[in-house]
C-alpha positions in Angstrom: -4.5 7.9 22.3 -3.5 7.8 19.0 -2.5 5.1 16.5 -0.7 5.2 12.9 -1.5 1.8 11.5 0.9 2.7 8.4 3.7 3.1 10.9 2.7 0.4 13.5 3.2 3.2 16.7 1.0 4.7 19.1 1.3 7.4 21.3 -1.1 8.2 24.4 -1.4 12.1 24.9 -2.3 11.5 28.7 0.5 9.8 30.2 3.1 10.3 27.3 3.4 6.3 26.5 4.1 5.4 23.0 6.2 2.4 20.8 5.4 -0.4 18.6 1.8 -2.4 18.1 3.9 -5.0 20.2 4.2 -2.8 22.9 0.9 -1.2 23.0 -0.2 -5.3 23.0 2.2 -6.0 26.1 1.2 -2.8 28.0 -3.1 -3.8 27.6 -2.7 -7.4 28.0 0.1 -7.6 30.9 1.9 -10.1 28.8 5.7 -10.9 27.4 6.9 -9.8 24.1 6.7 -13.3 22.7 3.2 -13.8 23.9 2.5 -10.2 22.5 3.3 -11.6 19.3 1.1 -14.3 18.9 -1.9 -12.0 20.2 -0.9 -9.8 17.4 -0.4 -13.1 14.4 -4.1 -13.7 15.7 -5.4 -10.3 15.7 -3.8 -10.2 12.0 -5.6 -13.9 11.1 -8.7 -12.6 12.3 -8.4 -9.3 10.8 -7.7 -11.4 7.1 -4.1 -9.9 6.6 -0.9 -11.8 6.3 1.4 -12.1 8.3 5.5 -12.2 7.3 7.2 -13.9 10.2 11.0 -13.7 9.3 13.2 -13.7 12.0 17.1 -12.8 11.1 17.6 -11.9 14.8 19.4 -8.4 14.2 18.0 -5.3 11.8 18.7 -5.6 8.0 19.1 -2.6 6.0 17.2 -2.7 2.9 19.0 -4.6 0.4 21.4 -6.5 2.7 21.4 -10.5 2.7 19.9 -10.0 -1.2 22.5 -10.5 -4.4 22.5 -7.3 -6.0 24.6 -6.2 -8.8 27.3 -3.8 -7.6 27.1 -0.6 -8.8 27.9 3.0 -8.5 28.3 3.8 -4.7 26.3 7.1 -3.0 29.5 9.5 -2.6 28.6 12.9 0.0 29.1 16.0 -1.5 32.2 17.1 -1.2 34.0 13.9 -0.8 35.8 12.0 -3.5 35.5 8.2 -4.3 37.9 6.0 -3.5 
């Protein structure tokens, strides 16, 4: 088995399983993803690390929800701006 802590995967060479530090918690303890999370909060307190625990429910792209000034926009090349 193999784990990247800087990613937060792992991937198991024998059977082919892989996926988040969640997962890999949920798959050795036989738990739910909520549970999975606390395990891991604790692991983390135990460990001395802090934990960030914001919740927006869907994915944020870096940058979105914060003001930023707008600026000049990332135009392909090849493609004019509008």
């Amino acid at each position: 088995m193999r784990v990247n802590v800087e990613k937060g995967v792992f991937h198991c060479h024998a059977c082919g399983a892989g996926g988040s530090a969640i997962q890999l918690i949920q798959a050795m303890e036989n738990c739910d993803r909520e549970d999975a999370e606390q395990r891991a909060e604790q692991i983390c307190k135990d460990a001395g690390v802090a934990v960030n625990r914001l919740r927006t429910g869907r994915y944020q792209r870096p940058g979105e929800g914060v003001s930023s000034t707008p600026g000049r926009r990332y135009v392909p090349p090849g493609r004019r701006s509008a």
